[in-house]
C-alpha positions as CSV (number, residue, x, y, z in Angstrom):
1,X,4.7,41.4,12.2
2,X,3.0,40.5,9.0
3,X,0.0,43.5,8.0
4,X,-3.8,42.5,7.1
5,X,-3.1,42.0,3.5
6,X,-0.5,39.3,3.9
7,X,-2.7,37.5,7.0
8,X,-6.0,37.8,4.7
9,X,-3.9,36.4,1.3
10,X,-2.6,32.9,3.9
11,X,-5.9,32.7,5.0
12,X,-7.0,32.2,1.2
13,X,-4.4,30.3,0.4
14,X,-5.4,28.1,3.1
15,X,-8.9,27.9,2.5
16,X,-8.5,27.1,-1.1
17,X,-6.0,24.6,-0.1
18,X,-8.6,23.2,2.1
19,X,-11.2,22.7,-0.7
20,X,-8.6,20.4,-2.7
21,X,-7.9,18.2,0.3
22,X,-12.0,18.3,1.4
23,X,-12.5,16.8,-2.7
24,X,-9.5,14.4,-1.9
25,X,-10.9,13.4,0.9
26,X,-14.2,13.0,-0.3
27,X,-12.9,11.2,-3.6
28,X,-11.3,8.4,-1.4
29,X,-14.0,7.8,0.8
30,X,-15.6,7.2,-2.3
31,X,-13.2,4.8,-3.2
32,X,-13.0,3.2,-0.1
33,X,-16.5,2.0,0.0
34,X,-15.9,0.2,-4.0
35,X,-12.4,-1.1,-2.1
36,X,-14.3,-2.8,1.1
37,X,-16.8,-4.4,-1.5
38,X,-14.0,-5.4,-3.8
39,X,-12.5,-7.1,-1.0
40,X,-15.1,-8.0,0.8
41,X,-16.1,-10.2,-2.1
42,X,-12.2,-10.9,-2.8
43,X,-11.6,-12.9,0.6
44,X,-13.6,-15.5,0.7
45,X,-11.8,-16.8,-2.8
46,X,-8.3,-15.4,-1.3
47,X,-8.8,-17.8,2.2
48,X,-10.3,-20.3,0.2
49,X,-7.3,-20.7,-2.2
50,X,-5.0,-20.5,0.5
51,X,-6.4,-23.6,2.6
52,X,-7.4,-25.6,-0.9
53,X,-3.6,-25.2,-1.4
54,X,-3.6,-26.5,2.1
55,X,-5.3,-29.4,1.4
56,X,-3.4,-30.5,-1.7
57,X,-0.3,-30.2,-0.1
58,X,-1.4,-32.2,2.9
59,X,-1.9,-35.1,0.1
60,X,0.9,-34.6,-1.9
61,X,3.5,-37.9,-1.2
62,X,6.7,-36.8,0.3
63,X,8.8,-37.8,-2.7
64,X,7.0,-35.9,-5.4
65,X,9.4,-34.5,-7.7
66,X,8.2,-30.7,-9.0
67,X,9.4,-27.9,-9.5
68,X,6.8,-25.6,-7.4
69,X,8.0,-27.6,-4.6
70,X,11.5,-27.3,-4.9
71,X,13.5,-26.1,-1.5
72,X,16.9,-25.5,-3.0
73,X,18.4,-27.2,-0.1
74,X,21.3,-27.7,-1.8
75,X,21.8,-24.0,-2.4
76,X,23.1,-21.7,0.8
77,X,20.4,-19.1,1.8
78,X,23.2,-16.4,0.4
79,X,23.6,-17.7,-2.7
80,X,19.4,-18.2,-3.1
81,X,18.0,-15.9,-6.1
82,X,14.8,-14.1,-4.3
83,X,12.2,-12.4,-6.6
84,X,10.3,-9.5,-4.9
85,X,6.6,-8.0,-6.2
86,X,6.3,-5.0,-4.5
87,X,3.3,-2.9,-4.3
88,X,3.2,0.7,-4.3
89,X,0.9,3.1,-5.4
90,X,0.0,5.3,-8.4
91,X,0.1,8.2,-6.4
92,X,1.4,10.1,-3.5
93,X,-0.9,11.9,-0.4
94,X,-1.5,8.6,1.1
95,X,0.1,9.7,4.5
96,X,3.0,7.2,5.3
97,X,1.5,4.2,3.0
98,X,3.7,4.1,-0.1
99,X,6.6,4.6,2.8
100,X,6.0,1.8,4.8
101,X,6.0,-0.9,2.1
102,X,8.8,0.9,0.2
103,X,11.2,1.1,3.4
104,X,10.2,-2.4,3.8
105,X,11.1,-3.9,0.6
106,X,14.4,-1.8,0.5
107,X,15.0,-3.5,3.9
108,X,15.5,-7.0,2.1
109,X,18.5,-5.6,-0.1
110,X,21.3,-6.2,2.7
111,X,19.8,-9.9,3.3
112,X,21.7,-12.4,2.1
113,X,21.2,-13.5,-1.5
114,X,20.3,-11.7,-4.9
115,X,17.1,-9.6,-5.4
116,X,15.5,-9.5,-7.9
117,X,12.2,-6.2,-7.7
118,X,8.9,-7.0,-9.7
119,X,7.3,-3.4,-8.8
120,X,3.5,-2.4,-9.0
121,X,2.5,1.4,-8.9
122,X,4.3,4.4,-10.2
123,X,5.6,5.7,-6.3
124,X,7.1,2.3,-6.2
125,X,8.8,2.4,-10.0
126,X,10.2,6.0,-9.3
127,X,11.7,5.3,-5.8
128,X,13.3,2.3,-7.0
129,X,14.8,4.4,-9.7
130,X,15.8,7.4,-8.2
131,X,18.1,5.3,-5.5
132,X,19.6,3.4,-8.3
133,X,18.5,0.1,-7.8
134,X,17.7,-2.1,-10.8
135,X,13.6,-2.9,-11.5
136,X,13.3,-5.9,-13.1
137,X,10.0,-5.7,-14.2
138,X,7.0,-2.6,-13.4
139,X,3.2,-3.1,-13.5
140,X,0.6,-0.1,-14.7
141,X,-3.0,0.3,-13.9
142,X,-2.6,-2.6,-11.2
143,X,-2.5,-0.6,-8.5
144,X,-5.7,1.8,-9.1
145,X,-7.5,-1.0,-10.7
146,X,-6.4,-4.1,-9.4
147,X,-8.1,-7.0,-11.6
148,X,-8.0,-10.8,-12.4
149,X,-6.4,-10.3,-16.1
150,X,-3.9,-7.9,-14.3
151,X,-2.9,-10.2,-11.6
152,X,-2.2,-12.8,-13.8
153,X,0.1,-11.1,-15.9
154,X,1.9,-10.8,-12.8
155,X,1.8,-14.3,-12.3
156,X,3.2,-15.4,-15.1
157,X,5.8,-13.0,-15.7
158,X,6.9,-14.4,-12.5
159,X,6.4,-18.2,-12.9
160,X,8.6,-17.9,-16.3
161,X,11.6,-16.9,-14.2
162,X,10.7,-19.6,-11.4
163,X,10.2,-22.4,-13.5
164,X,13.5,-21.6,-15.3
165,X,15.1,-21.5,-12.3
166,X,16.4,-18.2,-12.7
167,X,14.5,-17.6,-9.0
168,X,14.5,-19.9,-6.1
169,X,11.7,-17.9,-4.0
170,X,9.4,-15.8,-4.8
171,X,7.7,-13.2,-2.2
172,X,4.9,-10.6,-2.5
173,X,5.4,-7.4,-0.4
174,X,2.1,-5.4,0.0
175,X,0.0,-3.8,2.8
176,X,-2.8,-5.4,4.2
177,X,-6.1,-4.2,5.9
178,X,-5.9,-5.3,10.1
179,X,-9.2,-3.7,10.8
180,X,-12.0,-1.4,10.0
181,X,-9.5,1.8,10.1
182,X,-5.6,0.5,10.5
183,X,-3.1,-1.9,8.0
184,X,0.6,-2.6,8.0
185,X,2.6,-3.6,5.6
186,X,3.0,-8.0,5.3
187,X,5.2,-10.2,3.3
188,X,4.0,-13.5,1.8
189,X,6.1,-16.3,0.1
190,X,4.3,-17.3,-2.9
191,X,6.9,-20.0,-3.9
192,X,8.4,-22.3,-3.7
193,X,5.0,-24.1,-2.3
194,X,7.0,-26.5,0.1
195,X,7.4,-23.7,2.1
196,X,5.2,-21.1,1.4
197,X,2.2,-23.7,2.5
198,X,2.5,-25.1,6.2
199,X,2.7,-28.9,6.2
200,X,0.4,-28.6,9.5
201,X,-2.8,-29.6,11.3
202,X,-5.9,-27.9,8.8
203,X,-8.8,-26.4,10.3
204,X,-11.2,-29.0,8.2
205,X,-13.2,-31.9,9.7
206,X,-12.2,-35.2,10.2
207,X,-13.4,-37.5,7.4
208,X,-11.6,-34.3,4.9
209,X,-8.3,-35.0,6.7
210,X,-8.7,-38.7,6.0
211,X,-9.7,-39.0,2.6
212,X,-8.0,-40.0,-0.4
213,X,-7.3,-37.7,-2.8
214,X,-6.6,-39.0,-6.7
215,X,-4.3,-37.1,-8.5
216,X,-4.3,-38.3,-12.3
217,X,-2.0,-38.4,-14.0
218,X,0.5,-37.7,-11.4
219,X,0.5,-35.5,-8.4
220,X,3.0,-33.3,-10.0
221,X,0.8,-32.9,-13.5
222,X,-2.1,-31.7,-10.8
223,X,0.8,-28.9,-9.3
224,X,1.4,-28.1,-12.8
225,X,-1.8,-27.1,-13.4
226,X,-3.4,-26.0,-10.1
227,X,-0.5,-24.0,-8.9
228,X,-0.4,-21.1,-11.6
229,X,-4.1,-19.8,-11.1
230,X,-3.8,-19.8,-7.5
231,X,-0.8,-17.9,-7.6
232,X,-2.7,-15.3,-9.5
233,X,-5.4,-15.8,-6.9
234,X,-2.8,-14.9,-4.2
235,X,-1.6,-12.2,-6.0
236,X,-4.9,-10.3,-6.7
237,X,-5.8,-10.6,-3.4
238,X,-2.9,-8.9,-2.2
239,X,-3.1,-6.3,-5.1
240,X,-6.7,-6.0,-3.6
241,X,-5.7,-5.6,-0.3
242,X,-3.0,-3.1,-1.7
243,X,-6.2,-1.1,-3.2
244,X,-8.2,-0.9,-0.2
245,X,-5.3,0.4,2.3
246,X,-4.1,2.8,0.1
247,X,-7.6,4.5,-0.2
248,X,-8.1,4.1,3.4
249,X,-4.5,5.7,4.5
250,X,-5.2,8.5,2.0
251,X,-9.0,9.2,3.3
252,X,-7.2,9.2,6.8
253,X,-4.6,12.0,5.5
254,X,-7.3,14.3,3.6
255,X,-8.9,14.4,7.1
256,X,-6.4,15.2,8.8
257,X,-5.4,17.7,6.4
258,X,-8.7,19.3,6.9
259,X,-8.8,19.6,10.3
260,X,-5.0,21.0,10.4
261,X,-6.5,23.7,7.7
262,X,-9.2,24.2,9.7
263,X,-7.5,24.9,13.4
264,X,-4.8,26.9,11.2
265,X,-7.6,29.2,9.6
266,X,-9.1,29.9,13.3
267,X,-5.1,30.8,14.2
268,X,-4.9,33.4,10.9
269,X,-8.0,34.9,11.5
270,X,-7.2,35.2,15.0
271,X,-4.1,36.6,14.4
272,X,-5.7,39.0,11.6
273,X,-8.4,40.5,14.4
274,X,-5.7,41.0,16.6
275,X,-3.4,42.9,13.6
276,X,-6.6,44.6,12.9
277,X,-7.3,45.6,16.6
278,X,-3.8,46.8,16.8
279,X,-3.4,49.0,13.9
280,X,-6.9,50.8,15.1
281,X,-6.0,51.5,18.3
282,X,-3.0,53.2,16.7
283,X,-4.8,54.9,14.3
284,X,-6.9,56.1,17.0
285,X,-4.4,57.0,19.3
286,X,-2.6,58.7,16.2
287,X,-6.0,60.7,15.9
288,X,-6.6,61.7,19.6
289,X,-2.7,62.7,19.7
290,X,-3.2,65.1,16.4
291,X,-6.3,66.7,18.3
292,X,-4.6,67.7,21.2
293,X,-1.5,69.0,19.8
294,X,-4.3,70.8,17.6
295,X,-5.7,72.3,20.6
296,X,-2.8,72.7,22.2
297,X,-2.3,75.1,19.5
298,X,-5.6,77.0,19.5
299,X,-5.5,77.8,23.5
């Protein structure tokens, strides 16, 4: 059984453990509330982009030749190049976050085809590495600051390789917020936009569906154009969404951190009185022993 000075020492360890996750926790609350903004005010232009590429595409004639709408048809689905962003985070403590998407992306490596890994965060870049598979290209500073300038760095990094046709589809791999307290990890096809974009029924009125859209000069100068910003729309929204479950999953883990230091401090100290208890009751039973063989002595 472990004596007072060892139970007291865990209890401080404990306690001071406590104070670091209590900060943490605190810290990405913080956070959390700048994330929920950021995003709050993210959506609207992250839907938006979505059904405006909608929209084009429901205009776009059939035998438009571009290259953001190429299908590789011709190519078999095991022979296709795929390009993976996957995003991770800067840091660990986030509960299973980092995990999840991690697991998820390393999931895609037995699928058919060749991978190629555009990775965002430093959890991400190291867990990449450390199991030997190749990174083609990593991202800093997007994943605790996720910005415009950052996500279209991304973007474009991407794009060269798709418009050289050293890609045929391009995905996005990141972890999205599905309520007030819970996200899961989601995979997007950015490109090509033929099917990345649903050719399907759009949730816009009538005399929208109907109208005539004119694209000058050609409907694939307009794709040449329009598609690269919204791509990096895409993209920081997802780097957004990234952001804001990453500081939620690690508020989540601080807590519960706490409240496992706390029920383990009640179990020390408990454990301590009952040491304590124990080792006086000897002592006194050690005393009243020595006083009777004492007076055993005397009579």
């Amino acid at each position: 059984m472990a004596n007072l000075k060892e139970i007291k020492e865990r209890i401080g360890s404990v306690q001071e453990t406590r104070k670091i996750t209590n900060a943490m926790y605190m810290i990405s609350s913080n956070k959390l509330r700048q994330a929920r903004k950021m995003l709050a005010e993210t959506e609207p232009y992250f839907y938006a982009t979505r059904r405006e590429l909608k929209r084009l595409m429901h205009h776009i004639p059939a035998d438009t030749e571009n290259v953001y709408l190429n299908t590789y048809a011709e190519i078999a689905p095991e022979d296709r190049r795929k390009g993976y962003i996957v995003v991770s985070d800067d840091k660990g403590l986030a509960g299973a976050y980092n995990h999840n998407v991690l697991a998820f992306a390393e999931s895609k490596i037995p699928e058919p085809g060749t991978e190629f890994f555009y990775v965002v965060g430093e959890v991400g870049r190291q867990y990449f590495r450390n199991r030997g598979i190749e990174i083609d290209g990593d991202f800093q500073y997007a994943a605790q600051k996720p910005t415009i300038p950052l996500a279209r760095s991304i973007a474009s990094r991407l794009l060269v390789h798709f418009e050289a046709r050293e890609l045929e589809e391009v995905y996005i791999i990141y972890t999205a917020m599905k309520g007030a307290m819970s996200s899961e990890v989601q995979i997007d096809r950015l490109l090509p936009l033929a099917e990345s974009v649903e050719r399907e029924e759009m949730d816009i009125p009538e005399d929208v569906r109907e109208e005539s859209l004119i694209m000058d000069p050609s409907p694939s100068a307009v794709l040449d154009n329009i598609v690269p910003p919204c791509v990096s729309g895409l993209i920081y929204g997802a780097l957004v969404e990234s952001f804001c479950s990453a500081q939620n999953s690690r508020m989540l883990a601080m807590d519960a951190a706490n409240k496992n230091a706390a029920e383990l401090v009640k179990d020390l100290q408990r454990k301590y009185n009952r040491t304590r208890q124990s080792e006086i009751t000897q002592q006194i039973t050690e005393v009243v022993s020595g006083a009777n063989k004492k007076r055993g002595k005397i009579s």
